[in-house]
N, C-alpha and C positions, 0 to 999 in steps of 0.2 A: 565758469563758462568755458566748454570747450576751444582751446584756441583756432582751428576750423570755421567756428561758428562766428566768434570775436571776430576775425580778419573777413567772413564777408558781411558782418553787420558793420562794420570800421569802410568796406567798399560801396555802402548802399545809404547815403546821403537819409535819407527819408526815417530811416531807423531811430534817427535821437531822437525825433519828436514823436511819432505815433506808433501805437500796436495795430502793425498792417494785417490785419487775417480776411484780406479781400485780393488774395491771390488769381484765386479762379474768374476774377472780374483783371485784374491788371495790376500785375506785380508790381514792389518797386525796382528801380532800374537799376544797374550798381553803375558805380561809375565809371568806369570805362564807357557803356552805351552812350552815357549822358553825355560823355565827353566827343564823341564820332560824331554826335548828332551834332550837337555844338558846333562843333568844328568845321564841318560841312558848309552849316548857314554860316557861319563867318564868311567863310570861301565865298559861298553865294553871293555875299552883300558884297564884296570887295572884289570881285572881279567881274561875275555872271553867274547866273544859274548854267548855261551849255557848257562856258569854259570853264568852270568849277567843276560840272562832272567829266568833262574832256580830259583834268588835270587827275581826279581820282578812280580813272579807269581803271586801273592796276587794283583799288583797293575795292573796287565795284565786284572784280571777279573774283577776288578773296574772298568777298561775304557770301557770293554763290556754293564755292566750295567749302567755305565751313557749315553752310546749311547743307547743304549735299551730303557730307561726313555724317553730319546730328542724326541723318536719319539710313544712312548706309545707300545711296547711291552716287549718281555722278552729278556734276554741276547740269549738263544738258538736258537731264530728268529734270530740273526743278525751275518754277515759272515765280519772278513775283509779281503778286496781285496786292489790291488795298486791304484786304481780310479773308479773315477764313472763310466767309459768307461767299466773298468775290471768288474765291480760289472754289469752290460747291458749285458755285451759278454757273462757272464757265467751262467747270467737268459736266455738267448737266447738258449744258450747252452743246455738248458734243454728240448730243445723241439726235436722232431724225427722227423723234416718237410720233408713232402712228397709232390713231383708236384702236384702242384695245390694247397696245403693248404696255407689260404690266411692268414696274416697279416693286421688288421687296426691300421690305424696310422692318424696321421694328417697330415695338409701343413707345420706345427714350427717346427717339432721334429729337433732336435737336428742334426748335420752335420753328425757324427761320426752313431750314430742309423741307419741314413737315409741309409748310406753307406753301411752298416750292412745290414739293408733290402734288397738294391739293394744287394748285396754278395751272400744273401741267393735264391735271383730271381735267380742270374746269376747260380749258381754252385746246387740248388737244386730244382730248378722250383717254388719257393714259388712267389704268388702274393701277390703286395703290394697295396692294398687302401686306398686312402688320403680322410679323412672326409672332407666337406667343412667346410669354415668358415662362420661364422652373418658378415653379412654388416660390423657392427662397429669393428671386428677383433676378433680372436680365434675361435676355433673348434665351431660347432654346432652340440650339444650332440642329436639336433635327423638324421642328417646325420652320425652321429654314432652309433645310434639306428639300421637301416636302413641297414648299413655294417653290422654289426654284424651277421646280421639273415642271412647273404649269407652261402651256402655251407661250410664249410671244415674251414671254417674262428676258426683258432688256437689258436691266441693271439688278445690283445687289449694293441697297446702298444702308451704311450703320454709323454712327457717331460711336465712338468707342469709349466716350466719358462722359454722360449727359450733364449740361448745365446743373439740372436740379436736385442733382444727389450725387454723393460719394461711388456709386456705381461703375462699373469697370466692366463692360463687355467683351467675352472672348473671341475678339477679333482676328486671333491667330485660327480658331478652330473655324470661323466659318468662312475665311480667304480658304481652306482648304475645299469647302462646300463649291465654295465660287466657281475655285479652279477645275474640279472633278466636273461640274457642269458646262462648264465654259460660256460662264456668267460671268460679264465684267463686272468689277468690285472696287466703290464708290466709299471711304473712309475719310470722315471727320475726326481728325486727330486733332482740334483747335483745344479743347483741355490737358491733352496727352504728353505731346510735344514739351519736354521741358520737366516733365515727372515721371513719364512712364520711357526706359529707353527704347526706340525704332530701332526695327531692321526692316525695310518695307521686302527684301527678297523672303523674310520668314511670313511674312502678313498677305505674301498674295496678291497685293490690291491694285487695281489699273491707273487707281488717283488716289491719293491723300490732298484732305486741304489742311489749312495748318493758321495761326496767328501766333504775332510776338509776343503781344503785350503780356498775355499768359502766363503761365507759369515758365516760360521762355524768359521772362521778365526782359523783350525790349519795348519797344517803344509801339504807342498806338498808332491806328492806321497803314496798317501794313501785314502782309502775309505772305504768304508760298504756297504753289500748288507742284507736288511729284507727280510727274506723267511718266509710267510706265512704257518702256523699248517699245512691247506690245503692243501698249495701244498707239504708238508714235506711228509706228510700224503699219498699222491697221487703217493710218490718216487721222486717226483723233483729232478734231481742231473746235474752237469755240462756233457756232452760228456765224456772227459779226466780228470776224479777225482783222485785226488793226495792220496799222503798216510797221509795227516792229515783228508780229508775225509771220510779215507774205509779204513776197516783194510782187510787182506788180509787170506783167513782162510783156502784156500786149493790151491793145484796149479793151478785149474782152476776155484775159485768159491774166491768170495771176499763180503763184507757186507759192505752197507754204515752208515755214524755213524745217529744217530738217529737225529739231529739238525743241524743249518745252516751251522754247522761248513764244511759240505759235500762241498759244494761252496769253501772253501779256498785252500788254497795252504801250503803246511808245511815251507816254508821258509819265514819268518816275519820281518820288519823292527820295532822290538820293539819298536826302540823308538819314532819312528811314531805312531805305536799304541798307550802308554801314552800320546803322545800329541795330538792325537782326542779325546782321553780318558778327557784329560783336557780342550781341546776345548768345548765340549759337557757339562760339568760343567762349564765351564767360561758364556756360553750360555744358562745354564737355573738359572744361577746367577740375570747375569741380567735381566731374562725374556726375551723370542723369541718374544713376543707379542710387550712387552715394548719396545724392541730396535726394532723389524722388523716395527713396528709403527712411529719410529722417522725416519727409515732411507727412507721411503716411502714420508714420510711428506717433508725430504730433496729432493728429487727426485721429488715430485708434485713443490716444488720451482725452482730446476734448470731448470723445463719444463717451466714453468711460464716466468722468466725472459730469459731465452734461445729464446722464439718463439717473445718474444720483440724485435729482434734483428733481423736488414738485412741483407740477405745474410746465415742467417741459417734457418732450415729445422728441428724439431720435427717431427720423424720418427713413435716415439711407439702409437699402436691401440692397445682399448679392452677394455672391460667394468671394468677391473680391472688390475691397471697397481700398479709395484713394482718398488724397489728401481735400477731400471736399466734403461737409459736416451739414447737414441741413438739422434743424430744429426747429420746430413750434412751439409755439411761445405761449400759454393758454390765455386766451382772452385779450390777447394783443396781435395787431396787423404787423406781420414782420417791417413793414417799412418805415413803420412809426418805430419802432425799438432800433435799427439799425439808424434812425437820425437821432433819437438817443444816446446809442452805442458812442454815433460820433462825436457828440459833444462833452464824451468823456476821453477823447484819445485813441479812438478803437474803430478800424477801421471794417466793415463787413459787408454783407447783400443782401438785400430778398429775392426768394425764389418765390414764382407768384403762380396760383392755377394757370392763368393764362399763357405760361412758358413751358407748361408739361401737363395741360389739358389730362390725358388721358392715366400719367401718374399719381396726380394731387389728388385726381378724382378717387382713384383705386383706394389712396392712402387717407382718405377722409379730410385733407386738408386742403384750406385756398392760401396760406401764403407759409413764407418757413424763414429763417434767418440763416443765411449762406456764411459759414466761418470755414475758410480753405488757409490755412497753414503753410509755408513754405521752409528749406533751408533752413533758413537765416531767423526764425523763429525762437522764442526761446520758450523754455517751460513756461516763467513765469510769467510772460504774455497769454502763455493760454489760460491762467489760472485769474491771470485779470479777465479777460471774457467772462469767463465761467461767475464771477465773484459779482459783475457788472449785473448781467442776466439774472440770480438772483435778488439782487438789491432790487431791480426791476420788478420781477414779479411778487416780491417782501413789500415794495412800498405804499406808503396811502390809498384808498381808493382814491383821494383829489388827485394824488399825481399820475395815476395810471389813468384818469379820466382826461389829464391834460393831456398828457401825449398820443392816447385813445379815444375822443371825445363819443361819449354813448350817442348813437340817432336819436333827436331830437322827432316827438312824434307832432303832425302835422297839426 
């Protein structure tokens, strides 16, 4: 084993006992995060939650500016929220949509987004337009060209790594699109961050929203939204802004504060915050480049020996595919195989129609088993999946019936 690899499988607690390839659901932590988190709640219990974060001020604004660094801006662009979802809701939130003004989007975005869209159809009349995709898979940035220029068209919003597949949109080429129209530009980087390296001044985009738990590997419950000069500049603020984003200066007149901070909310899970704080430094430790290169590299092999294999099905399309694996499993419900999986040591997802409606459908399938790789992987953890997954579909019909049980007819 590389000693690189050694030293952060030796930092990542959870490593002795399980093969984790459920990265793209919630890495494991190393321990440094685990330890700020800890240590926080110590503080908490033993003196206060106010004067515990009174007394970690100093390391409150440290995690600002190393998530600031992870993605090339300044601390004052960056806001944290509870999730990626939160850090989307309250970029959306910024807009005064009126019937008829339209949203572009894609076919991948993200379940929770798409849903959002539809929300905003139903209760405000916004329409929604799916760019199509290239033959070989993901958006085509000039059927996004194309939308853009229609009427009323508001936002340009894209997940740049869908949930449901190893897919990697070129989000660099259509902030370009954005910008040329002077279309603000709405990026879900909640897979990205943490695999793929950020420069948000090369991407264009007026918001990013972002989560830890991810391939960021910190801790659940927590995220970051990057708010663009521009759109700061422009007044960008949530619908319903809290009082850590506006102070309040007459009884009917209030001022929002000058930086991202307007996005948050006053009440904080400190110790979530130092541990993205320390996430985001554990992550440009190693280099984003260096590890999101190896974990890719693992992932072009599980694809490799995966499609070797009868009876399974390589789901992911696109001319640029990441550290995210999906497969179909013939004649098995991915959710039933991935509690399988687990009770061999092996940790994984289901990707289910109902989380990319409109891709499972394209792809002929309703569920897929999600294997996302990271770092600190080794070969032969991918070669136990791989070996697992066949035993599965080798074994008895009674045992594939137990963990599959055939419909029972009426």
């Amino acid at each position: 084993m590389d000693e690189p690899v050694a030293q952060w499988r030796a930092d990542t607690p959870g490593c002795a006992n399980r093969v984790h390839l459920n990265n793209a659901g919630a890495a494991l932590m190393p321990r440094p995060v685990v330890d700020a988190v800890a240590g926080h709640l110590e503080r908490e219990a033993l003196c206060g939650g106010y004067e515990a974060a009174e007394a970690a001020a100093g390391a409150i604004r440290t995690a600002y500016e190393d998530i600031a660094r992870l993605i090339g801006a300044r601390p004052g662009n960056v806001a944290v929220v509870g999730s990626a979802t939160a850090a989307f809701s309250q970029a959306l939130a910024s807009f005064d949509f009126q019937p008829g003004d339209v949203i572009v989007t894609t076919r991948n975005d993200y379940i929770s987004n798409q849903l959002m869209y539809l929300s905003l159809a139903e209760r405000r009349g916004v329409r929604v337009r799916r760019a199509r995709d290239v033959q070989e898979g993901g958006v085509d940035p000039e059927s996004v060209r194309e939308l853009v220029k229609q009427p009323h068209c508001r936002l340009l919003a894209v997940t740049w790594v869908p949930t449901n597949s190893g897919l990697v949109q070129p989000v660099e080429a259509v902030g370009e699109i954005a910008e040329a129209a002077g279309v603000p530009y709405l990026i879900d980087a909640c897979q990205a961050v943490g695999q793929i390296p950020i420069d948000v001044a090369k991407l264009r985009c007026d918001f990013l929203a972002a989560t830890a738990r991810k391939f960021l590997r910190g801790p659940r419950g927590i995220g970051f939204l990057y708010v663009s000069d521009g759109a700061l500049h422009r007044g960008a603020s949530p619908l319903l802004v809290d009082m850590r984003g506006a102070r309040w200066v007459q009884a009917d007149q209030f001022e929002l504060l000058g930086d991202a901070r307007r996005f948050e909310n006053w009440e904080s899970a400190y110790a979530l915050v130092l541990g993205m704080g320390e996430a985001a430094r554990y992550a440009s430790l190693v280099g984003v480049e260096r590890g999101g290169q190896r974990a890719r590299e693992l992932a072009a092999l599980s694809r490799e020996k995966l499609c070797a294999v009868p009876g399974l099905r390589v789901l992911d399309r696109g001319p640029q595919l990441c550290a995210i694996v999906t497969v179909e499993i013939d004649g098995l419900d991915a959710l039933d195989v991935v509690r399988e999986l687990r009770k061999r040591g092996i940790n994984t997802s289901a990707s289910l129609r109902g989380y990319a409606v409109i891709d499972m459908d394209e792809k002929k399938a309703s569920s897929a088993v999600r294997i996302s790789p990271h770092y600190y992987n080794t070969y032969e953890e991918i070669d136990a999946v791989v070996l697992a997954l066949e035993e599965i579909l080798k074994a008895p019909r009674s045992f594939r019936d137990k963990i599959n049980p055939p419909l029972q007819k009426a």
